[in-house]
C-alpha positions, 0 to 999 in steps of 0.5 A: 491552474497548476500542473501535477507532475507523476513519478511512476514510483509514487502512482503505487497505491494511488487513489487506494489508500492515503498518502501517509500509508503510501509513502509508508510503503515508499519508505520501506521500499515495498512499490508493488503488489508483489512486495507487498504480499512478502507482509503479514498483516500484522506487519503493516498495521505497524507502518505509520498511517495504517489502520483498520480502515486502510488495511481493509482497502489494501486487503480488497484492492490485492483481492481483486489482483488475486494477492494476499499477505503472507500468512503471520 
């Protein structure tokens, strides 16, 4: 048994995408959908571990948060 500690910054994205992705995000300092939706696409197929697959699954979680990128 081990216990697991959350720090709300790292939550972001939890159980949506993967964490090379998530702490892509981290890095570039995007925590929320909002920050998020300031990118292209385009722009974050560049950040390391995105890729079709996880870009699609950001498209539909900012989807159904009524969020989109911005427009390249």
């Amino acid at each position: 048994m081990y216990a697991v500690s959350y720090d709300s910054e790292e939550d972001f994205l939890l159980g949506i995408i993967a964490v090379p992705a998530r702490k892509s995000l981290k890095k570039e300092k995007i925590d929320s959908l909002e920050k998020l939706s300031d990118y292209s696409e385009k722009e974050i197929l560049q950040l390391h571990g995105f890729g079709k697959n996880t870009l699609m699954k950001l498209k539909d979680y900012m989807k159904e948060h009524q969020m989109c990128f911005r427009e390249a």
